[in-house]
C-alpha positions in Angstrom: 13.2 27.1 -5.2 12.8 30.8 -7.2 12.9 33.6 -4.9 11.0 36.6 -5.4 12.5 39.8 -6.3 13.1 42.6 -3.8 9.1 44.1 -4.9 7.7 40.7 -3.9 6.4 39.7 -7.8 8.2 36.3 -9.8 10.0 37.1 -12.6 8.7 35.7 -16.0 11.4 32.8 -15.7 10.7 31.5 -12.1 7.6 32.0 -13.5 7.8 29.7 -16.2 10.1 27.5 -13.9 7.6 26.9 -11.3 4.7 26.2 -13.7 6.8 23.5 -15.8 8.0 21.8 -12.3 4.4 21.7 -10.7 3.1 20.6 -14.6 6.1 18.0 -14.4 4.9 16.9 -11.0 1.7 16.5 -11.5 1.9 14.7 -14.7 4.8 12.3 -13.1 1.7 11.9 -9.8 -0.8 10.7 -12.5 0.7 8.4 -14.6 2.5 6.6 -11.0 -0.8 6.3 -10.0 -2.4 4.9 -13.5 0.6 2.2 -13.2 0.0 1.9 -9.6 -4.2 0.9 -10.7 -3.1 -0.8 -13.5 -1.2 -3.3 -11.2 -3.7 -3.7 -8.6 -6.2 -4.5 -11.2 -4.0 -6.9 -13.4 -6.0 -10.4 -14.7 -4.5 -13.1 -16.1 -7.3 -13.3 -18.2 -6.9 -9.7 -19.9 -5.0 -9.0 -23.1 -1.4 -8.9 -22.3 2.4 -9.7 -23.0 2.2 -13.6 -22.1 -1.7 -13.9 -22.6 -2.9 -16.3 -25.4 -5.8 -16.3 -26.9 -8.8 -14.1 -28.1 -10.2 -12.0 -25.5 -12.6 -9.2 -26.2 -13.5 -7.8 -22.2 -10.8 -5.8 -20.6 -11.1 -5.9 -16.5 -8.2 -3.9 -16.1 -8.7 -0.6 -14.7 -6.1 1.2 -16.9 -7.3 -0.8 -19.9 -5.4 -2.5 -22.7 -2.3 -0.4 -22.0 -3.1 -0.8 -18.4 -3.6 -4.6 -18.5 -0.2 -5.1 -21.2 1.9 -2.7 -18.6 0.8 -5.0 -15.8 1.7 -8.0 -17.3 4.9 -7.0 -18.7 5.9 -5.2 -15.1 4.8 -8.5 -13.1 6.4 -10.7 -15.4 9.7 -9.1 -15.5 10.0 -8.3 -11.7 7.0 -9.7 -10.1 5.5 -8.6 -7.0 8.5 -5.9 -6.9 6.6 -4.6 -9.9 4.8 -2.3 -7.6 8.2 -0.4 -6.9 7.9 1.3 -10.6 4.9 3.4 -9.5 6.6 4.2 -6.3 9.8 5.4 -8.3 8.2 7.3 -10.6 5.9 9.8 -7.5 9.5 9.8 -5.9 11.1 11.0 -9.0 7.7 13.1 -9.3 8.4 14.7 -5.9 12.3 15.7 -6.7 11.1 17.6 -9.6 8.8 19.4 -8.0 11.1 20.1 -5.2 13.0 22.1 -7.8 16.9 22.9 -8.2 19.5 23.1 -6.2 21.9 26.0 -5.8 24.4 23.9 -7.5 22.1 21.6 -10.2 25.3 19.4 -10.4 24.9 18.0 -6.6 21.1 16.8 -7.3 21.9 14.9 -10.7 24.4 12.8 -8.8 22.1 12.9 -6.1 19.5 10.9 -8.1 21.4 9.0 -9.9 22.5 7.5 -6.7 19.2 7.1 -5.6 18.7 5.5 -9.4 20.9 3.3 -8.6 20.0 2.2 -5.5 16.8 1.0 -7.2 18.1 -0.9 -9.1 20.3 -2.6 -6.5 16.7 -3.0 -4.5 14.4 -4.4 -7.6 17.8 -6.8 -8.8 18.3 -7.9 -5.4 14.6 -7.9 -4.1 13.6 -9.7 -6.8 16.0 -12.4 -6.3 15.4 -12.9 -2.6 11.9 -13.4 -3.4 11.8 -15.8 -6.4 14.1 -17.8 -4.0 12.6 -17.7 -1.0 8.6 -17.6 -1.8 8.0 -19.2 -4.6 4.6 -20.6 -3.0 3.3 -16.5 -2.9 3.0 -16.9 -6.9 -1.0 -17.7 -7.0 -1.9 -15.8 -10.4 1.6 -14.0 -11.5 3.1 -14.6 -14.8 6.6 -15.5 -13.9 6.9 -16.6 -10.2 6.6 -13.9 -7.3 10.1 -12.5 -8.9 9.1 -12.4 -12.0 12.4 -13.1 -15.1 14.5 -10.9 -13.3 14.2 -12.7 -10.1 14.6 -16.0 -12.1 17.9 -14.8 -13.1 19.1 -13.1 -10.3 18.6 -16.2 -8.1 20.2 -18.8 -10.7 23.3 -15.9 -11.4 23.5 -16.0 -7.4 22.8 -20.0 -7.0 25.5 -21.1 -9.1 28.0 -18.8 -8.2 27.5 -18.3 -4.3 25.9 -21.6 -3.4 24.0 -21.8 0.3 25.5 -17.8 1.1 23.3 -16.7 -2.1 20.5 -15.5 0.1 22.5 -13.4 2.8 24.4 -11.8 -0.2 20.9 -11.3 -2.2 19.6 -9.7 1.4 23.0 -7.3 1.8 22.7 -6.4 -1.6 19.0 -5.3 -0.8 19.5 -3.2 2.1 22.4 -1.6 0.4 20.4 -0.5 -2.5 17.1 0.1 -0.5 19.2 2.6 1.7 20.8 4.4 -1.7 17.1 4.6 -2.5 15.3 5.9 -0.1 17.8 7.6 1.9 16.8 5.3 5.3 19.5 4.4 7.7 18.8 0.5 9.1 20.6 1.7 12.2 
């Protein structure tokens, strides 16, 4: 964080610096929580990605945008859609938590946590289009959406009856990189 100079006043730069982080922040806040709406409020019936037809009403709280983002988001991961907003007000609050002393430690720093996402949506996503396929009352693609199609099949065929303890591993491994929580 920019410290104040011995006669108590910012310079111009932290300044600056400060501003651009809160602006980033808050900017970051707003659209996680437009996504976030956007989800909640997804139809089947609204314009979208996989919808076909003519439709003229839009019940989606976000709107076209709104109701195409939460049908491409629920299709590709399903339920684990709702992890993108999450991401984003997480990546919103490291911004605004501001730099390091040494910049280089944060960058690997949330690219780990990155990637630990990723680990957590691939793995979560599989686990679910596996195991609860009966959860999928008005989603695109299944409860896992494509990616948990794949992931399960990938996992399936390769790791037979062990698939789902591997899929589970996987997830806590990734939701740990993620978040930072220790399971023990």
């Amino acid at each position: 964080m920019a410290q104040a100079t011995p006669n108590g006043q910012l310079t111009l730069s932290d300044y600056v610096e400060r501003t651009l982080r809160e602006g980033a922040m808050w900017t970051l806040m707003c659209v996680a929580l437009y996504l976030l709406l956007s989800l909640v409020s997804y139809s089947p019936e609204d314009p979208g990605w996989s919808y076909v037809g003519e439709t003229v009403a839009v019940t989606n709280i976000g709107g076209r945008a709104g109701a195409w983002f939460a049908d491409v988001g629920l299709y590709l991961f399903g339920y684990f859609a709702y992890l993108l907003p999450l991401a984003l007000g997480f990546s919103a609050w490291v911004v605004f938590h501001g730099p390091a002393e040494e910049a280089q430690p944060r960058i690997w720093l949330l690219a780990l946590r990155w990637v630990g996402f990723v680990l957590t949506l691939l793995a979560g996503c599989g686990y679910v289009a596996m195991h609860f396929s009966a959860l999928a009352t008005n989603l695109p693609n299944g409860p896992g959406g494509g990616l948990g199609h794949l992931a399960s099949d990938f996992m399936q065929e390769r790791f037979g009856a062990a698939n789902g303890i591997l899929l589970a591993a996987i997830f806590l491994v990734g939701f740990t990189l993620f978040s930072g929580i220790s399971w023990l």
